[in-house]
C-alpha positions in Angstrom: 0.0 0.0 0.0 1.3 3.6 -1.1 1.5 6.5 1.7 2.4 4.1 4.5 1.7 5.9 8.0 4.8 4.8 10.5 4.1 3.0 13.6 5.6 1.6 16.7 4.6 -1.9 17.9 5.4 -2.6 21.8 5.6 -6.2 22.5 5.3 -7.2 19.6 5.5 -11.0 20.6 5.1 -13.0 17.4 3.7 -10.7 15.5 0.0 -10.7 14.9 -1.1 -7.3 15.6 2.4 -6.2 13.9 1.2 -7.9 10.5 -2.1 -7.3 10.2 -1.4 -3.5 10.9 1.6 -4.1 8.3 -1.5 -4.5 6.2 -3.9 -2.1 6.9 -1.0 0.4 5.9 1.3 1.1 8.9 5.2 0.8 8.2 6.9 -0.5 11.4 10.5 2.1 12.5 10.4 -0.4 15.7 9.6 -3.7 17.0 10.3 -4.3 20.6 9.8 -7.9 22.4 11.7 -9.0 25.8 11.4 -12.6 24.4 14.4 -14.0 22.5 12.1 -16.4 20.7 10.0 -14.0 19.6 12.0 -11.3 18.4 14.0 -13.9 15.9 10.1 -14.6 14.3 10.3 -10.7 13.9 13.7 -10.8 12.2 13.2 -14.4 10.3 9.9 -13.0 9.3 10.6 -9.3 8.2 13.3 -10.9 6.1 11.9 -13.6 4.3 8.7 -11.6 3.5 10.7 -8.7 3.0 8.4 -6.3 5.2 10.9 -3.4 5.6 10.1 -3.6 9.2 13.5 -1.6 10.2 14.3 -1.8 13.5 13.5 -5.1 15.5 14.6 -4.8 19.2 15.0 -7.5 22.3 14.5 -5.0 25.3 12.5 -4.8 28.6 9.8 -2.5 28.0 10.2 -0.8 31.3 14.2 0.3 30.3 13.0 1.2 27.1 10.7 3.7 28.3 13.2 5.5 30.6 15.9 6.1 27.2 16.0 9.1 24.8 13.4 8.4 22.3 13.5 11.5 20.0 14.7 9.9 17.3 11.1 8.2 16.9 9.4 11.4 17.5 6.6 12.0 15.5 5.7 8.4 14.2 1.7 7.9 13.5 1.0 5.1 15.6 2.0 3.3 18.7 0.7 0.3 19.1 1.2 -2.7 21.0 -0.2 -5.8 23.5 0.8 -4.8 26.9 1.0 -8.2 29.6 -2.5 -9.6 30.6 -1.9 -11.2 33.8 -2.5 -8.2 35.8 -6.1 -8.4 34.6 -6.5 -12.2 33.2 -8.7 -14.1 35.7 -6.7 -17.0 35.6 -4.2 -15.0 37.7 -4.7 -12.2 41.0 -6.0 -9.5 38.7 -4.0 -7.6 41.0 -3.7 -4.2 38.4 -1.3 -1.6 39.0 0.0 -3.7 41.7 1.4 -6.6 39.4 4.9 -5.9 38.4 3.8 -7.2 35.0 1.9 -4.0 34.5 3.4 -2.3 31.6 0.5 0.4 30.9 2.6 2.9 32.9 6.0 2.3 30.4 3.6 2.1 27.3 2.0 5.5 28.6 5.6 7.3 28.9 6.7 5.9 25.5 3.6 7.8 24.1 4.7 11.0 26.3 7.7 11.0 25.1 6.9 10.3 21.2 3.1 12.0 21.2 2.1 9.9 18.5 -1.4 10.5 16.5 -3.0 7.4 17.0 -2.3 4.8 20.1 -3.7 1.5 20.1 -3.2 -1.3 23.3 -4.9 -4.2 23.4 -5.4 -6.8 26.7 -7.8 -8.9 28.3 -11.5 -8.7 28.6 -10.7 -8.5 33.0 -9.9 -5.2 32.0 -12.9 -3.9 31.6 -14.8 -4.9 35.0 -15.9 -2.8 37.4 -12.9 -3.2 39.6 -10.2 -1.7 37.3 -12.7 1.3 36.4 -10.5 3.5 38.3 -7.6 2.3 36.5 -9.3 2.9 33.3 -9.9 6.3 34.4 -6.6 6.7 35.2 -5.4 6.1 31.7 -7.7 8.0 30.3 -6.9 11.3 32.1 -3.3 10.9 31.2 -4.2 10.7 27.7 -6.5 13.0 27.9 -3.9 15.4 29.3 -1.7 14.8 26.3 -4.5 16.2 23.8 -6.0 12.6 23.2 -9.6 11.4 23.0 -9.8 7.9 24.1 -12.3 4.7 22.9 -12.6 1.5 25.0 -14.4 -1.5 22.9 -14.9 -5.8 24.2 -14.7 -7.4 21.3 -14.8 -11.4 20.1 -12.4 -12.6 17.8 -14.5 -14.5 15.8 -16.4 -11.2 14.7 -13.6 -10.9 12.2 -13.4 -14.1 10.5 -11.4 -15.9 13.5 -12.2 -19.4 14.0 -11.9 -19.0 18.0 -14.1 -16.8 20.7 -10.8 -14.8 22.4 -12.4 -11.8 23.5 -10.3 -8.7 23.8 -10.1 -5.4 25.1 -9.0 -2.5 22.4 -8.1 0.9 23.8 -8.0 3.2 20.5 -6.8 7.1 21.4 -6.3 9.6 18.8 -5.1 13.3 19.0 -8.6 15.5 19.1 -8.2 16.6 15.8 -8.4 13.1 14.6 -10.8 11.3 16.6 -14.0 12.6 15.6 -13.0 10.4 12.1 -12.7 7.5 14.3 -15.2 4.6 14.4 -14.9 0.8 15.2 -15.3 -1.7 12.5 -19.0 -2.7 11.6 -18.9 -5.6 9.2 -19.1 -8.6 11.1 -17.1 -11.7 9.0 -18.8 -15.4 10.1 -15.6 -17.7 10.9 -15.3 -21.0 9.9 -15.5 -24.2 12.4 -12.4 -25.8 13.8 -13.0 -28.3 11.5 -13.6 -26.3 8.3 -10.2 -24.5 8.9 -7.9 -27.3 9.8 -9.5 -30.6 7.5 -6.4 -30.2 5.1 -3.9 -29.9 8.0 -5.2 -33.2 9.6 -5.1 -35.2 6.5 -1.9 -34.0 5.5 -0.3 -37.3 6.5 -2.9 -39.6 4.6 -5.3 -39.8 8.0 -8.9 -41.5 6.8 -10.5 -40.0 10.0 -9.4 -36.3 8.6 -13.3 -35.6 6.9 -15.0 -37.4 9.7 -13.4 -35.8 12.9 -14.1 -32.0 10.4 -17.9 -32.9 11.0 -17.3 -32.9 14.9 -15.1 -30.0 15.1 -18.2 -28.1 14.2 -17.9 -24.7 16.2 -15.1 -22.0 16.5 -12.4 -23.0 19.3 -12.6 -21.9 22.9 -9.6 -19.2 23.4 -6.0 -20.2 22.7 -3.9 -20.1 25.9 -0.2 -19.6 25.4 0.9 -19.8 29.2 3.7 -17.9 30.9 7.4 -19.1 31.0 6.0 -19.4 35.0 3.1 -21.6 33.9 2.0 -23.4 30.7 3.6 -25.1 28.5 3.0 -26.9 24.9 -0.9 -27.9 26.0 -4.1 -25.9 24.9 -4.9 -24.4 28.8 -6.5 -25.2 31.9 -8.8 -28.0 32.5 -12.1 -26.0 31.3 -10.2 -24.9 28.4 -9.0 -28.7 27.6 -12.8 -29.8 28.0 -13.8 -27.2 25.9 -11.3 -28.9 23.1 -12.7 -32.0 24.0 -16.0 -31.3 22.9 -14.4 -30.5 19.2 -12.6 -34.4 19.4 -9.4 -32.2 20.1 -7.3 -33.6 22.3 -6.1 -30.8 24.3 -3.4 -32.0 26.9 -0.6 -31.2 24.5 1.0 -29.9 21.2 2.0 -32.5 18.5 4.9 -32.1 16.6 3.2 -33.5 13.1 -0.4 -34.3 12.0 -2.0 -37.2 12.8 -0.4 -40.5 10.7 -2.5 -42.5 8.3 -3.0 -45.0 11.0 -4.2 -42.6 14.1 -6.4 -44.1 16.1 -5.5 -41.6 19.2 -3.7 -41.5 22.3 -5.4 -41.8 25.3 -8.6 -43.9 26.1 -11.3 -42.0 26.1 -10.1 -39.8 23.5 -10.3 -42.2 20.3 -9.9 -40.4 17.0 -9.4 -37.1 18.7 -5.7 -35.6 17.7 -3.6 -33.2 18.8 -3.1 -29.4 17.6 0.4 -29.0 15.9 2.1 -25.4 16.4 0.3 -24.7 12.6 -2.7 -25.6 13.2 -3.1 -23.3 16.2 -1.9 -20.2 14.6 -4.3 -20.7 11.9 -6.9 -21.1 14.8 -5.2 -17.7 15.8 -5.7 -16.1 12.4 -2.4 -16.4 10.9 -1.4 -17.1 7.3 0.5 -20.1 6.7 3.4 -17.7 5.7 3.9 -16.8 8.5 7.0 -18.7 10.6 8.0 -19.1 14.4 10.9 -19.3 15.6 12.2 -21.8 18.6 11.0 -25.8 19.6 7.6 -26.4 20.0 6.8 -25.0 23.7 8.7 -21.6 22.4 6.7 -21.7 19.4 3.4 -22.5 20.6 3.6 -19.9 23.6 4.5 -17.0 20.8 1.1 -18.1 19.1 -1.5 -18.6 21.9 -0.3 -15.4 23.1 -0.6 -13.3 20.2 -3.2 -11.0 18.8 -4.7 -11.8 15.5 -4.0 -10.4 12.9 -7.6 -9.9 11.2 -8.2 -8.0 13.8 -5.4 -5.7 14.2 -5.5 -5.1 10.5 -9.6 -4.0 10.9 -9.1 -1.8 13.3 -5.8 -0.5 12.0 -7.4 0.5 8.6 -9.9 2.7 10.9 -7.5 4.0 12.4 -6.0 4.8 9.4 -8.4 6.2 7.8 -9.3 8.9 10.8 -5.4 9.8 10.2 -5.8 10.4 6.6 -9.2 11.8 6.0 -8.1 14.9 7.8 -4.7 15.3 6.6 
């Protein structure tokens, strides 16, 4: 796309909201991930796909925030997935008190480079009644700073995303801007589990492939990517697992191929029900099969259940966009 706006993406993780704003328009001058792992996706990616993504950085947000940052003065948008176990309810939800809270670096990086247009996502805890204050907290500091500021739940699946992952999108634009702003309206029906991974399942000459599609015949509970704390290469917590279940997924870990020709499956009790490879689940996150990760499979899968897809970052960036440009 011509006339690219610049943007800044703050852990950027694997790379989902970083690609789908990538195309909605947005021309990355920084990348920034804590995570090893993830920030060779970013490089392996960016080359091979030749993004022009120019500067992709392994930093602590925190540190980052606290260093001169003229040099990126200016830039359209900062964007970015800030940690969600302050607010997840499979953790404390203990807020500003969490050292994982990274609102207050992501709000002095935006200080410091007064973009036009910010966009954070997190989880849907954020918006209860309990963190209102905290909300209001954000939004007088970016008010301060000459912004106007738009909190929206949304489901995944609204976009074309074969899984429910609701998520919490803060939007602020500079006033002469936001009046242009509105959320996306057209809703895109996602396909079942089954509908969007038949082909990986078969791949390996597996019979069952067409049979198990029929049962997979809803969207997937949310992907859970764990913590380096807690997780590792399975699809979540026991509701989350059961949830799978219910699909004939087998959710108690991550396979390293497709089922064989002969599969008959693993466990009693779960007869003819496979296993999720890394692929699979980043399709189930909205990735393009382009799209590579870096590391063994625990590394790998963590980067995906963890990210933000990018059908949706690339809907809302292209609003976002287009506030920016109709009143150039």
């Amino acid at each position: 796309m011509s006339n690219k706006l610049t943007s800044i993406e703050l852990c950027a993780g694997a790379g989902g909201q970083a690609l789908g704003l990538h195309l909605a328009g947005f021309q990355h001058k920084l990348l920034i991930d804590i995570e090893p792992a993830a920030c060779k996706t970013l490089e392996m990616n960016n080359l091979t796909h030749s993004l022009g993504w120019r500067t992709i950085l392994e930093k602590c947000l925190i540190e980052f925030s606290h260093s001169n940052l003229e040099e990126y003065a200016g830039v359209d948008l900062i964007a970015g997935g800030v940690p969600c176990p302050p607010f997840s309810k499979a953790g404390k939800q203990l807020g500003k008190d969490d050292e994982r809270d990274l609102f207050p670096a992501a709000l002095r990086i935006v200080r410091k480079i007064d973009p036009k247009a910010v966009m954070l996502e997190n989880v849907a805890g954020l918006l209860e009644p309990k963190f209102k204050s905290y909300r209001d907290a954000i939004d007088l500091e970016l008010s301060e700073l000459g912004y106007t500021t738009f909190w929206r739940l949304i489901s995944c699946s609204d976009y074309g995303v074969p899984q429910l992952r609701p998520r919490v999108i803060l939007v602020a634009l500079k006033q002469r801007y936001a009046d242009k702003f509105c959320w996306p309206d057209e809703k895109t029906s996602p396909p079942t589990v089954g509908e969007s991974l038949v082909d990986l399942m078969e791949e390996l000459g597996w019979s069952g492939a067409e049979e198990w599609a029929k049962k997979a015949n809803k969207i997937a509970p949310t992907l859970v990517g764990g913590s380096k704390k807690h997780g590792g290469p399975d699809l979540g917590p026991t509701r989350a697992k059961a949830a799978w279940r219910e699909l004939s997924v087998n959710g108690h870990r991550v396979a390293d191929l497709p089922p064989s020709s002969d599969f008959i499956g693993e466990k009693v009790g779960y007869e003819n029900m496979p296993l999720l490879t890394v692929r699979m689940a980043a399709r189930i996150q909205g990735f393009p099969d382009f799209w590579s990760f870096f590391g063994k499979k625990t590394a790998a899968y963590r980067q995906v259940g963890n990210a933000f897809p990018p059908p949706v970052s690339k809907a809302i960036g292209e609003k976002i966009r287009q506030a920016l440009t109709e009143t150039s």
